[in-house]
N, CA, C and O atoms as a printed pandas DataFrame, in Angstrom:
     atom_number atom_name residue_name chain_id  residue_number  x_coord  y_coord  z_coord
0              1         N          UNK        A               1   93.139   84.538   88.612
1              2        CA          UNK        A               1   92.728   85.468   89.641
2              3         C          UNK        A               1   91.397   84.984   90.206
3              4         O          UNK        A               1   90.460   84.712   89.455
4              5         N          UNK        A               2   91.325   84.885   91.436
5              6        CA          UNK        A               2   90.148   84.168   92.059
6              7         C          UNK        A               2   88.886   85.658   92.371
7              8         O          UNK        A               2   89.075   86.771   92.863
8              9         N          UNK        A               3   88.230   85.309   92.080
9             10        CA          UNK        A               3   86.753   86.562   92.005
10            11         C          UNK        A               3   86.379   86.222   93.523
11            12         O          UNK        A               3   86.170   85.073   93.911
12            13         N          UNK        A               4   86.304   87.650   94.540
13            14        CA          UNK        A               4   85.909   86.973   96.202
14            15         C          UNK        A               4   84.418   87.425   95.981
15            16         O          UNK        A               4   83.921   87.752   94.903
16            17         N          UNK        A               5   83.726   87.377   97.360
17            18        CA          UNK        A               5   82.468   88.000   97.405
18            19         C          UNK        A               5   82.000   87.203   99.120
19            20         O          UNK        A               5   82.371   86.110   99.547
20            21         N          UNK        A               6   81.079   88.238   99.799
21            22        CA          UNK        A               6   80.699   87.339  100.692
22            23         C          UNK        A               6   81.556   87.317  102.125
23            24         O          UNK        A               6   81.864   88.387  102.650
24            25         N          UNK        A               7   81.877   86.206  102.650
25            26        CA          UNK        A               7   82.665   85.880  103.507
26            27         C          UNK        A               7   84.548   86.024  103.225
27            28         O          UNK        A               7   85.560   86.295  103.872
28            29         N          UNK        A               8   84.276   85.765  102.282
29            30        CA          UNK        A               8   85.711   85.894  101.385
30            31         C          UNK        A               8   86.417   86.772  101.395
31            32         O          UNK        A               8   87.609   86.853  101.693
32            33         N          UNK        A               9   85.264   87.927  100.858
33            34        CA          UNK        A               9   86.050   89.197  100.633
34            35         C          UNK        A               9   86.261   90.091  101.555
35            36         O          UNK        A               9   87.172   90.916  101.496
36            37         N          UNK        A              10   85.285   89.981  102.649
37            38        CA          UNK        A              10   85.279   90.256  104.253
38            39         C          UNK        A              10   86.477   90.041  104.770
39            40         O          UNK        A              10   87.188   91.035  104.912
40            41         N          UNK        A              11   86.992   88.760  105.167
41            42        CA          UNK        A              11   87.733   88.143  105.486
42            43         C          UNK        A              11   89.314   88.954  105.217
43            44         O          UNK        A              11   90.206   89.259  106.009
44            45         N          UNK        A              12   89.161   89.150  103.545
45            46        CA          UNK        A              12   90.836   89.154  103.172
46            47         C          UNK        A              12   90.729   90.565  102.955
47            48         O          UNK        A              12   91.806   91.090  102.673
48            49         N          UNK        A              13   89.809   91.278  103.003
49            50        CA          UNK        A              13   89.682   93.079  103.104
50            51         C          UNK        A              13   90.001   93.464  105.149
51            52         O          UNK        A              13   90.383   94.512  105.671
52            53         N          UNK        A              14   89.698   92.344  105.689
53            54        CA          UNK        A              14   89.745   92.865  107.196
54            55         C          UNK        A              14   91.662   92.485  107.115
55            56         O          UNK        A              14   92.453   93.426  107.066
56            57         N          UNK        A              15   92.030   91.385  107.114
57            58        CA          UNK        A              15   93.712   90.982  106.812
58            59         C          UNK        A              15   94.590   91.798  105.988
59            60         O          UNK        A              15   95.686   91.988  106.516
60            61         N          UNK        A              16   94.406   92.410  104.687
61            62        CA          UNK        A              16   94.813   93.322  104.616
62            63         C          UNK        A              16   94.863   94.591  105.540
63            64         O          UNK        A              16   95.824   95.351  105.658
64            65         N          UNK        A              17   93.591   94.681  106.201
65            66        CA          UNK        A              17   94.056   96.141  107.096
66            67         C          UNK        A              17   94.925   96.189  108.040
67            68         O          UNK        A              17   95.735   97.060  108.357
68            69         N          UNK        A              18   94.554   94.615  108.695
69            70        CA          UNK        A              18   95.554   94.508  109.559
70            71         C          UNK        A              18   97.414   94.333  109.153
71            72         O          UNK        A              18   98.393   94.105  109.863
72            73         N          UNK        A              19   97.283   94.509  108.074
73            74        CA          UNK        A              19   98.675   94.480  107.702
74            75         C          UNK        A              19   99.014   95.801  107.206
75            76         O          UNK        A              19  100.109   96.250  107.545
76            77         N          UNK        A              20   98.435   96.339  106.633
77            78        CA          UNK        A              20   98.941   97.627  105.790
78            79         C          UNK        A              20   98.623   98.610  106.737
79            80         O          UNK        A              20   99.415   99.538  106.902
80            81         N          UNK        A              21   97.495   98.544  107.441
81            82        CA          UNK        A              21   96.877   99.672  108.753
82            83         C          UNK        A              21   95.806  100.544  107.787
83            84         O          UNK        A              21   95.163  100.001  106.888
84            85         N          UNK        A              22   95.723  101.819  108.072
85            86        CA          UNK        A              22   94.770  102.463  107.044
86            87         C          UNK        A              22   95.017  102.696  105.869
87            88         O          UNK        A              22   96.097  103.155  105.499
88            89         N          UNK        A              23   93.815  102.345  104.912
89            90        CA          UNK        A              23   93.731  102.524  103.816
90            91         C          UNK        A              23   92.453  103.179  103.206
91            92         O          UNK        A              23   91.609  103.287  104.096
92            93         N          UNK        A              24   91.964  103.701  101.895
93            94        CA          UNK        A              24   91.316  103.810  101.288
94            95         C          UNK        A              24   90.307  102.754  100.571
95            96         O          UNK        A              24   90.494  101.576  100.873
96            97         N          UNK        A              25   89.466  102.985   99.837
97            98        CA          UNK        A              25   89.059  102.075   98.817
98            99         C          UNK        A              25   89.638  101.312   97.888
99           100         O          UNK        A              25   89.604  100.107   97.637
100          101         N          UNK        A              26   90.409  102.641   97.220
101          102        CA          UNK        A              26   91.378  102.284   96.004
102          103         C          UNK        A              26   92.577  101.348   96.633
103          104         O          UNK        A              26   92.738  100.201   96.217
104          105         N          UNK        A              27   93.296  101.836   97.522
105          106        CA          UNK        A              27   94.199  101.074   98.040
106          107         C          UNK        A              27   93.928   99.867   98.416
107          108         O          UNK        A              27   94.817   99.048   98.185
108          109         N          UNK        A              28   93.001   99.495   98.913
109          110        CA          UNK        A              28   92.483   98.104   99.461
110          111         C          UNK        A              28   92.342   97.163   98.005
111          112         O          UNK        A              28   92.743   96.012   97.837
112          113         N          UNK        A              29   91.691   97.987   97.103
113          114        CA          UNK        A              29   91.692   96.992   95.775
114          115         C          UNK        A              29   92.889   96.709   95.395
115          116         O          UNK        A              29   93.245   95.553   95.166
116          117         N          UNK        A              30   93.684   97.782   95.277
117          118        CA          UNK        A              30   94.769   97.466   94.672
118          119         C          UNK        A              30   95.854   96.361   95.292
119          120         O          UNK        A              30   96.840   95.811   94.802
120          121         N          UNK        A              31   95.316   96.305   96.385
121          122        CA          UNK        A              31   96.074   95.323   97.094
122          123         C          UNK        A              31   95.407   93.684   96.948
123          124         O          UNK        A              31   96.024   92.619   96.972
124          125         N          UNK        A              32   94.149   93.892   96.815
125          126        CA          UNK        A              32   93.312   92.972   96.193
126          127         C          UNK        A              32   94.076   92.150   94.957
127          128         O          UNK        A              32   94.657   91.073   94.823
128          129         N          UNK        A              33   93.754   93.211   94.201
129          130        CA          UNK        A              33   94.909   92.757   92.895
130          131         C          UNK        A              33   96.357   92.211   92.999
131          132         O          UNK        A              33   96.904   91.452   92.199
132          133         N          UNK        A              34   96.919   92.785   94.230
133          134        CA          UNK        A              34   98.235   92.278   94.477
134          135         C          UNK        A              34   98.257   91.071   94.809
135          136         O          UNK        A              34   99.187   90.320   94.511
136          137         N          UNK        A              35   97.174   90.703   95.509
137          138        CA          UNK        A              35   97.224   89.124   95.980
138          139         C          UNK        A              35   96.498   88.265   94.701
139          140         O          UNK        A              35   96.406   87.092   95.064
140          141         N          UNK        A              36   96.165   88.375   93.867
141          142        CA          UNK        A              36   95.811   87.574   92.640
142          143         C          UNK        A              36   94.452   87.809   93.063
143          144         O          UNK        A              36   93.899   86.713   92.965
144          145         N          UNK        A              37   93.380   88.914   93.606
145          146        CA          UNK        A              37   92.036   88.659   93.928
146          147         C          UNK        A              37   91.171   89.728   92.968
147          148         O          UNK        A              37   91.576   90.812   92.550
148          149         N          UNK        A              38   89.973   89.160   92.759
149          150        CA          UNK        A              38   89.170   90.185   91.881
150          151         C          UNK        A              38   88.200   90.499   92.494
151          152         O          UNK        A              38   88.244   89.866   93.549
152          153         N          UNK        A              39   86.679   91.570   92.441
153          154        CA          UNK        A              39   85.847   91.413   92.727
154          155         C          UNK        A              39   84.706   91.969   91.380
155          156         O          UNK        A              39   84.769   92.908   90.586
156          157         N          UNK        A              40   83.846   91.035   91.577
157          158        CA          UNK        A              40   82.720   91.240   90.640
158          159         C          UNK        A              40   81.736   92.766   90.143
159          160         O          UNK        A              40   80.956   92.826   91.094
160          161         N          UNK        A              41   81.526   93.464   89.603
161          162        CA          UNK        A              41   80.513   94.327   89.613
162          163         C          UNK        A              41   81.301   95.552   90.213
163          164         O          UNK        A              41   82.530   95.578   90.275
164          165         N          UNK        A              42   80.545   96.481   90.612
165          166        CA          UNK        A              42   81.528   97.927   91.683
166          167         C          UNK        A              42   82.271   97.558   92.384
167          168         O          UNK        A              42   81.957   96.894   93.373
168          169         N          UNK        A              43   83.458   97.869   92.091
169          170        CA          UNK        A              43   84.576   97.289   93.368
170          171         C          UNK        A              43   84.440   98.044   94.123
171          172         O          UNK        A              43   84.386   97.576   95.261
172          173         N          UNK        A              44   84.333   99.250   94.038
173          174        CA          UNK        A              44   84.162   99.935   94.893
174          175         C          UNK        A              44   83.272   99.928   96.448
175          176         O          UNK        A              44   83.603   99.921   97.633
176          177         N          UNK        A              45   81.962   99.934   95.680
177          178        CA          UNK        A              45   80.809   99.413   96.112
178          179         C          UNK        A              45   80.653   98.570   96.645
179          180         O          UNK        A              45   79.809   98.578   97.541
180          181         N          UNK        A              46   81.591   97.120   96.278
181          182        CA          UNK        A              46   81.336   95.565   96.734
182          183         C          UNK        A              46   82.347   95.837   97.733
183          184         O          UNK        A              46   81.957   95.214   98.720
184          185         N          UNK        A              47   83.780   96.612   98.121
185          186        CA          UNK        A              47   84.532   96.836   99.054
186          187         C          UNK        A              47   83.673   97.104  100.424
187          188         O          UNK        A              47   83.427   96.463  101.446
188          189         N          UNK        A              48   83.341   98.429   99.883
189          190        CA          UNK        A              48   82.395   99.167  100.929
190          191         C          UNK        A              48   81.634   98.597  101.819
191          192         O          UNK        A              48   81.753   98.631  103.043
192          193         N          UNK        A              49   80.560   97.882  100.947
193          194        CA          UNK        A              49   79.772   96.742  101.278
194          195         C          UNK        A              49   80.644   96.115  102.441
195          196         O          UNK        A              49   80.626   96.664  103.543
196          197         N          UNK        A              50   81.318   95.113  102.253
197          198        CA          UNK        A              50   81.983   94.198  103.196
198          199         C          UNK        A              50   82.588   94.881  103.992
199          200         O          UNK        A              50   82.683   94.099  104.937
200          201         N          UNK        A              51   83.218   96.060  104.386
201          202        CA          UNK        A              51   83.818   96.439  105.175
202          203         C          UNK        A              51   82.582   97.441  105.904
203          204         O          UNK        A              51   83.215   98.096  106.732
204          205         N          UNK        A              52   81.280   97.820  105.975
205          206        CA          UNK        A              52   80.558   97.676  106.202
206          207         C          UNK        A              52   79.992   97.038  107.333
207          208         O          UNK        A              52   79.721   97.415  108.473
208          209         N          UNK        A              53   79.884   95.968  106.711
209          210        CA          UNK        A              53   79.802   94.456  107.592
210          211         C          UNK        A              53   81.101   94.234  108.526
211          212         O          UNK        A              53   80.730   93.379  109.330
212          213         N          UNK        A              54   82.085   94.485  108.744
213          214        CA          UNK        A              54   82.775   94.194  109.601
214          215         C          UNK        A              54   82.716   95.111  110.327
215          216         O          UNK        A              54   82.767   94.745  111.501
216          217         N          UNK        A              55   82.583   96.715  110.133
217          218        CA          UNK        A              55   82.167   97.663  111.138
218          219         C          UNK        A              55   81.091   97.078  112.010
219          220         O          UNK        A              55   81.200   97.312  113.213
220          221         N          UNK        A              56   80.279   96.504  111.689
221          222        CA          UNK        A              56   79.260   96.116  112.249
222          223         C          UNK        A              56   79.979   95.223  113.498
223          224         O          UNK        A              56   80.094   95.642  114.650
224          225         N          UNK        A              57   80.286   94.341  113.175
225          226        CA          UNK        A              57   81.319   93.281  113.917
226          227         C          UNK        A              57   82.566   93.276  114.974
227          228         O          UNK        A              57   83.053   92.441  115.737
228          229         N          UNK        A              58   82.971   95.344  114.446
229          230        CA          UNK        A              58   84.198   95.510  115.629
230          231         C          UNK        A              58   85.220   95.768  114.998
231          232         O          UNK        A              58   85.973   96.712  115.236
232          233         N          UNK        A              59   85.384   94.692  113.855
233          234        CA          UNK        A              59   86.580   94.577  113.443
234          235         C          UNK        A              59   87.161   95.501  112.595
235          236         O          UNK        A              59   88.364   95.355  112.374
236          237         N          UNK        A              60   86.651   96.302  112.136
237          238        CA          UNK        A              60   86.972   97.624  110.889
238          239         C          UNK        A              60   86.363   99.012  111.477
239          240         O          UNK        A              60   85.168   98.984  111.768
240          241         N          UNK        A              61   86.916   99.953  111.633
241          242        CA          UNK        A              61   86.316  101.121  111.949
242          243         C          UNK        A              61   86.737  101.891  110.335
243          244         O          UNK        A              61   87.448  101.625  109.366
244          245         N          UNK        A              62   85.665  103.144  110.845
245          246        CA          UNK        A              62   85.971  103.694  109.366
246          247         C          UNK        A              62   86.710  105.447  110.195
247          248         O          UNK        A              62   86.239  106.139  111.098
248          249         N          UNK        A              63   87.600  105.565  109.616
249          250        CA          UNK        A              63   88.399  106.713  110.022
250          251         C          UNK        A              63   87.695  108.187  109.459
251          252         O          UNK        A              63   87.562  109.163  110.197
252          253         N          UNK        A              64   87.315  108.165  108.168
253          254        CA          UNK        A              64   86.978  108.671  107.566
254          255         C          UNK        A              64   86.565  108.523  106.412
255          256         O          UNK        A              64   87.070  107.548  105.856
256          257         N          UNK        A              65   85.540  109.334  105.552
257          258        CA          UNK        A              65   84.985  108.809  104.284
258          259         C          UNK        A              65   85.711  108.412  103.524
259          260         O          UNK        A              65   86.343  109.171  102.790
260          261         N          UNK        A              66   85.858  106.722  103.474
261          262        CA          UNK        A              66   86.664  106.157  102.250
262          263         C          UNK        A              66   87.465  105.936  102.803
263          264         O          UNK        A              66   88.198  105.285  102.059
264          265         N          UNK        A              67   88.074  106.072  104.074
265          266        CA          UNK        A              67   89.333  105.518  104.744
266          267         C          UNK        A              67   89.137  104.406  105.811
267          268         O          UNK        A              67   88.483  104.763  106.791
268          269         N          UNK        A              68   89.645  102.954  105.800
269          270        CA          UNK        A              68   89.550  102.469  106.854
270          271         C          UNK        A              68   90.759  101.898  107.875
271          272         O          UNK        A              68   91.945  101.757  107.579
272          273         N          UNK        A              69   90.333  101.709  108.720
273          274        CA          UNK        A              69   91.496  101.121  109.423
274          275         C          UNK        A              69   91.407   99.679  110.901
275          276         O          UNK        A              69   90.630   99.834  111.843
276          277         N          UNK        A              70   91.995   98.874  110.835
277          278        CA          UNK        A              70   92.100   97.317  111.395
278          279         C          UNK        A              70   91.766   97.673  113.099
279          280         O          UNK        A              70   92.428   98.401  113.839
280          281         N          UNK        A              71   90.411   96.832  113.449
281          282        CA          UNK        A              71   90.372   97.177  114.762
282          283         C          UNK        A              71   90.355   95.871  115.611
283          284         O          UNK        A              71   90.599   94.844  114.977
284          285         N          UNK        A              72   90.112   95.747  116.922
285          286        CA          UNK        A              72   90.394   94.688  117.659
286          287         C          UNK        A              72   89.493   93.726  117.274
287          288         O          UNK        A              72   88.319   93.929  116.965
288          289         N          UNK        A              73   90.266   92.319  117.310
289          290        CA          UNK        A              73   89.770   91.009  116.551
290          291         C          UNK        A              73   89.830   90.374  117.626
291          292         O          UNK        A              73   90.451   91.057  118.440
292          293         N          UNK        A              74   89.415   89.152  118.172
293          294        CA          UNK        A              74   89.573   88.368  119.264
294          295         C          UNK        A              74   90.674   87.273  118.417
295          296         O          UNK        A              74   90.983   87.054  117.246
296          297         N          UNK        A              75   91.053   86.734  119.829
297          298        CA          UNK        A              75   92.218   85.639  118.859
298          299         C          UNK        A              75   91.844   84.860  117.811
299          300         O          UNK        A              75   92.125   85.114  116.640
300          301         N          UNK        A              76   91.226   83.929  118.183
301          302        CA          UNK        A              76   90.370   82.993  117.634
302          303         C          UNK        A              76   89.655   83.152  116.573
303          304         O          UNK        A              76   89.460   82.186  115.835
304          305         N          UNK        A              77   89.074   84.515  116.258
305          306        CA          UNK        A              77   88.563   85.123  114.826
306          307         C          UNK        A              77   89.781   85.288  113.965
307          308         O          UNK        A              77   89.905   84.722  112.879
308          309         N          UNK        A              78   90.879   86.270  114.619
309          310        CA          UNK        A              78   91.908   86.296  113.633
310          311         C          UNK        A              78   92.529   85.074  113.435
311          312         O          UNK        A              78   92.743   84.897  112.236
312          313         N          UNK        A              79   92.810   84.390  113.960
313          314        CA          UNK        A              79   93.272   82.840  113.231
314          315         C          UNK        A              79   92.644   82.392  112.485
315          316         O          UNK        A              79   93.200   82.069  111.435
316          317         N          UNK        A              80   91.204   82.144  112.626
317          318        CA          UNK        A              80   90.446   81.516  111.512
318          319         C          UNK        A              80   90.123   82.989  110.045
319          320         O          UNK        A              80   89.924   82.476  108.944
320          321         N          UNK        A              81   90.103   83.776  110.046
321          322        CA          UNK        A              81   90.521   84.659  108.905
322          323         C          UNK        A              81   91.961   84.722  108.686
323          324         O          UNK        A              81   92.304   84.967  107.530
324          325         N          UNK        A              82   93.067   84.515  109.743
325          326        CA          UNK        A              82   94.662   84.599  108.855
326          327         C          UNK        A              82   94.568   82.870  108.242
327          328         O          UNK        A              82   95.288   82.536  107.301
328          329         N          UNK        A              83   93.775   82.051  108.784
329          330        CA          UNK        A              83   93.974   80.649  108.344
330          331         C          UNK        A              83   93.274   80.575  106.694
331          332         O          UNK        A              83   93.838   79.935  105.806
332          333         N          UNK        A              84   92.168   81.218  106.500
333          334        CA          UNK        A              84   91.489   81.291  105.672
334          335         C          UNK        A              84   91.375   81.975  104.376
335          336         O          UNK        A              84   90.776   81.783  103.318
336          337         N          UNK        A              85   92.318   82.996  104.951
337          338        CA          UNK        A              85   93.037   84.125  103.757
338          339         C          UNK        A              85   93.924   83.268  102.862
339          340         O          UNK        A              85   93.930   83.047  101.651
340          341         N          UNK        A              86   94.791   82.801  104.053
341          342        CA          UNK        A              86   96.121   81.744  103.246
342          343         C          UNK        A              86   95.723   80.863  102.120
343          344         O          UNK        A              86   96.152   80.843  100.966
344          345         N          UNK        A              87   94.609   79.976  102.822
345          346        CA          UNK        A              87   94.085   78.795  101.975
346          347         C          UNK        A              87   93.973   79.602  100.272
347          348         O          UNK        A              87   94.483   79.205   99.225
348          349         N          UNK        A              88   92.890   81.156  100.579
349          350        CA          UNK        A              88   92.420   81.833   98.835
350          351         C          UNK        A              88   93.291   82.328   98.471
351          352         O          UNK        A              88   93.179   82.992   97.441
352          353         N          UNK        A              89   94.568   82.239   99.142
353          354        CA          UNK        A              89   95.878   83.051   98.630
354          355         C          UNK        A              89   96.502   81.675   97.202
355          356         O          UNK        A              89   96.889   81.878   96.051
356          357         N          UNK        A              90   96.351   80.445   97.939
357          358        CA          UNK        A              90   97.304   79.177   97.637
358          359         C          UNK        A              90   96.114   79.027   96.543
359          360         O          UNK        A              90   96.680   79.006   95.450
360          361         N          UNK        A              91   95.020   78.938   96.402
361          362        CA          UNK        A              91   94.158   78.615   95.343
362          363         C          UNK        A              91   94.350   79.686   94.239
363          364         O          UNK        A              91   94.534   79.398   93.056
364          365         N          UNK        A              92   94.299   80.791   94.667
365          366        CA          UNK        A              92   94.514   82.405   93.709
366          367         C          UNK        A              92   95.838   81.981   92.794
367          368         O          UNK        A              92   95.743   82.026   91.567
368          369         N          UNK        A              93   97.219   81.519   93.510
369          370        CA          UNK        A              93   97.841   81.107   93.004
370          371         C          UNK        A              93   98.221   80.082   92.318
371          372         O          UNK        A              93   98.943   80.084   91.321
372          373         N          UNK        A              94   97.668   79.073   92.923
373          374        CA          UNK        A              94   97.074   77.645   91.942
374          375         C          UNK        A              94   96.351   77.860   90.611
375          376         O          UNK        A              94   96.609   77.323   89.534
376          377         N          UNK        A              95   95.558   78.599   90.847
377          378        CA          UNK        A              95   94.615   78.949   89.547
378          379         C          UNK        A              95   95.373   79.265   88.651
379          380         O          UNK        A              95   95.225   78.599   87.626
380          381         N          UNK        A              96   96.465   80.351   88.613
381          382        CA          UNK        A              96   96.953   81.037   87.742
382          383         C          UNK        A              96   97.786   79.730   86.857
383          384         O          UNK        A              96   97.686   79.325   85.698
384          385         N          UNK        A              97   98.620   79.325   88.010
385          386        CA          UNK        A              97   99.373   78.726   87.420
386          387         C          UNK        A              97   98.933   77.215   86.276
387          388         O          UNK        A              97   99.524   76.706   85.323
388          389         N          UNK        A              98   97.687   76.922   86.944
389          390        CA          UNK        A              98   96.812   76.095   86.060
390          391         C          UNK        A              98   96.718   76.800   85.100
391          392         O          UNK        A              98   95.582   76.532   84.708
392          393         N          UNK        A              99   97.203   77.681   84.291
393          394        CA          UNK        A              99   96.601   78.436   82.536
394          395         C          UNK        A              99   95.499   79.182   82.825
395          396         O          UNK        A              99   94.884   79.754   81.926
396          397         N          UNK        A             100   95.144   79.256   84.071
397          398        CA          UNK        A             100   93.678   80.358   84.336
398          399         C          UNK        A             100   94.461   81.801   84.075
399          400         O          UNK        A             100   95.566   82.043   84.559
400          401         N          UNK        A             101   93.590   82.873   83.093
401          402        CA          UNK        A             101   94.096   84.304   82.872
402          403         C          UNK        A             101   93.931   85.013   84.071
403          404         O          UNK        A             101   93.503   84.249   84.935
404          405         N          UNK        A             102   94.021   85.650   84.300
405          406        CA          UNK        A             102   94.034   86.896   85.375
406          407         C          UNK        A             102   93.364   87.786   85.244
407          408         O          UNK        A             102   93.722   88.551   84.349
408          409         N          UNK        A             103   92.158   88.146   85.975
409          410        CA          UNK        A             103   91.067   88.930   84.587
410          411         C          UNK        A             103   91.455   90.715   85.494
411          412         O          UNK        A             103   91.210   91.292   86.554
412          413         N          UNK        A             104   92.185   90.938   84.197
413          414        CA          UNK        A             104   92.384   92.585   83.727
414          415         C          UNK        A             104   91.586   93.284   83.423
415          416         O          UNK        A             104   91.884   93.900   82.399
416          417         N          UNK        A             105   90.377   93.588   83.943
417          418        CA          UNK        A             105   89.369   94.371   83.512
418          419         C          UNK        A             105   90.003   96.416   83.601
419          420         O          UNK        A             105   90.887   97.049   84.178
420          421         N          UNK        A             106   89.146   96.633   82.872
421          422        CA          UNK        A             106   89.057   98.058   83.270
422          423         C          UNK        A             106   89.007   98.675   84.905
423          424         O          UNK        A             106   88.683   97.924   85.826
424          425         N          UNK        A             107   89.169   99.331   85.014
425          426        CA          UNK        A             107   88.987   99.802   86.526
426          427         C          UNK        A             107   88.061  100.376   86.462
427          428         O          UNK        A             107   87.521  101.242   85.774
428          429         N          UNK        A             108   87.806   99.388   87.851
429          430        CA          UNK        A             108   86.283   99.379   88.700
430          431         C          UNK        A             108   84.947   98.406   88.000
431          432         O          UNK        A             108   83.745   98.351   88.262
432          433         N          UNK        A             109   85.765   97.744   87.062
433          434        CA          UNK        A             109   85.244   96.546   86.377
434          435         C          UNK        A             109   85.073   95.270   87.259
435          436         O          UNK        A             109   84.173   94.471   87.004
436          437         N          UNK        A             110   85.911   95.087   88.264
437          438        CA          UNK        A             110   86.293   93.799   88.626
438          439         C          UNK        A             110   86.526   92.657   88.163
439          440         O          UNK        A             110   87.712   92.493   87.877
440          441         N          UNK        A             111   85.650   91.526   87.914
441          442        CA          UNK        A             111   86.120   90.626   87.279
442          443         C          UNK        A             111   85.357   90.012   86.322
443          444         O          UNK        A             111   85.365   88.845   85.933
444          445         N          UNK        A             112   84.475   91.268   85.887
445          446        CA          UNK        A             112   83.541   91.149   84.581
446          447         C          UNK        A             112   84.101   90.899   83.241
447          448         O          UNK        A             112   83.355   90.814   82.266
């Protein structure tokens, strides 16, 4: 399971929305997890954080407390985040299959 943070987790928290449409906190992790992804420290918190930052940017509005949902991307941004998601998707899955564990933490542990 690849640990995101940063640009990373920005990135594949904005691509998920655009696929699933609105979500929550919890839901967004859990989808996190679905793609082989972890995050470090408060997931919660470290979600927030980055989606945050993309409000800032356009790309994420927040619907309501704890709910977000996928807003207009220019082309050229979403290609280079759907291009870039793929790449931590193929490594997430590489990893595993290299004998790397999958780190199962407690919830809201991330990948401590």
């Amino acid at each position: 399971m690849k640990q995101l943070h940063g640009i990373e987790l920005r990135y594949v928290l904005t691509r998920i929305l655009s696929q699933i449409g609105p979500a929550t906190i919890a839901e967004l992790n859990d989808a996190l997890v679905r793609w082989d992804f972890c995050v470090s420290g408060r997931t919660s918190k470290a979600i927030s954080d980055a989606l945050r930052w993309e409000i800032g940017r356009g790309r994420v509005r927040r619907l309501r407390r704890g709910v977000y949902g996928h807003a207009y991307i220019p082309h050229a941004t979403e290609y280079r985040i759907i291009n870039r998601v793929l790449e931590l998707r193929a490594a997430a899955e590489l990893s595993l299959e290299g004998g790397q564990k999958s780190c199962h933490s407690p919830p809201g542990d991330g990948c401590d």
